[in-house]
N, C-alpha and C positions, 0 to 999 in steps of 0.2 A: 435379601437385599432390599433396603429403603428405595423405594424411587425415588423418593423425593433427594436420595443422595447422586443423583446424576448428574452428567454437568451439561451443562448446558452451552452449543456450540451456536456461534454468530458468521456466518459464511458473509462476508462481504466482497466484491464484485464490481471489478470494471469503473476505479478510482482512474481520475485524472486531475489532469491541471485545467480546468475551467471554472470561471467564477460562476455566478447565477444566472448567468443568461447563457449558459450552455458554450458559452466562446473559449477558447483556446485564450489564455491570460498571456504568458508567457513565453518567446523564446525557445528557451533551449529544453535539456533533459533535465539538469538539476533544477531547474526552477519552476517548471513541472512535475517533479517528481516532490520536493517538501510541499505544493499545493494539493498535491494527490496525497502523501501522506496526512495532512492536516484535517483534507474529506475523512479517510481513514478513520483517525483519533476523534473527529465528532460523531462519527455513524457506534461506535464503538461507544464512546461516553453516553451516547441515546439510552445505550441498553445495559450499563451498570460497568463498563469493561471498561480497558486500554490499551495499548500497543504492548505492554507486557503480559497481554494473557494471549500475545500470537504466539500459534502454533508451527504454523505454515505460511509465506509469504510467496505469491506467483508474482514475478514481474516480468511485462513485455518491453521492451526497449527497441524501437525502429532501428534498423541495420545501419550504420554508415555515424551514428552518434557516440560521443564519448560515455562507457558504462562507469567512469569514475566521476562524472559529476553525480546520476542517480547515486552511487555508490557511499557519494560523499553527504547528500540529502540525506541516505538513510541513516548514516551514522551520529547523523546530528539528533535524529530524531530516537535512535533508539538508545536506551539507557545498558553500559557493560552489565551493568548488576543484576538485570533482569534475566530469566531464564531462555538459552539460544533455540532461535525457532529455526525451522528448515527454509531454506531459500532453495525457489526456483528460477533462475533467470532465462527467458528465452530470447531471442533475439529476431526479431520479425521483420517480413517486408515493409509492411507500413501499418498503421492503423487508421483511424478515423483521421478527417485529412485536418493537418497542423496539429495533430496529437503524435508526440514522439514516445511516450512513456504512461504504462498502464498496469496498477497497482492492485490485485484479490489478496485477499487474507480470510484465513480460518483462526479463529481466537475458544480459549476453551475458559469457559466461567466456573 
């Protein structure tokens, strides 16, 4: 086997919805969750990737919010045509405070 034929895995971690000063941007889930995906697609473009080389998708979502706005965030952002990654949703007490929705992927290059 070529090593050099192996692929190369990008573990990304703990996406949210805050701009650059670490704040909470947003409201609700969905509008938090396309600013979390958006972190996502640039951490990802850093290292040659996209949202279509994900694998696996972890999402947290705080309990008591609607899972069809994140739901509807990520459909905007991912392409039918691309090959389907495994989603994980959990649904949690809270997270960091004014974060409702938090976004890992594993992506395979």
């Amino acid at each position: 086997m070529d090593p050099c034929s192996c692929a190369l895995m990008i573990h990304v971690g703990g996406q949210n919805g805050v701009g650059a000063d670490g704040k909470v941007v947003r409201p609700t889930v969905g509008e938090q969750a396309r600013l979390a995906l958006r972190h996502l697609a640039t951490v990802l473009e850093s290292e040659g990737a996209s949202l279509a080389n994900i694998v696996h998708w972890s999402i947290a979502v705080v309990d008591g919010h609607a899972l069809d706005e994140g739901f509807a965030a990520f459909q905007l952002a991912w392409q039918p045509a691309d090959p389907p990654p495994a989603i994980t949703v959990h649904v949690v007490v809270g997270l960091g405070q004014g974060f409702l929705v938090e976004i890992d992927a594993i992506a395979v290059v």
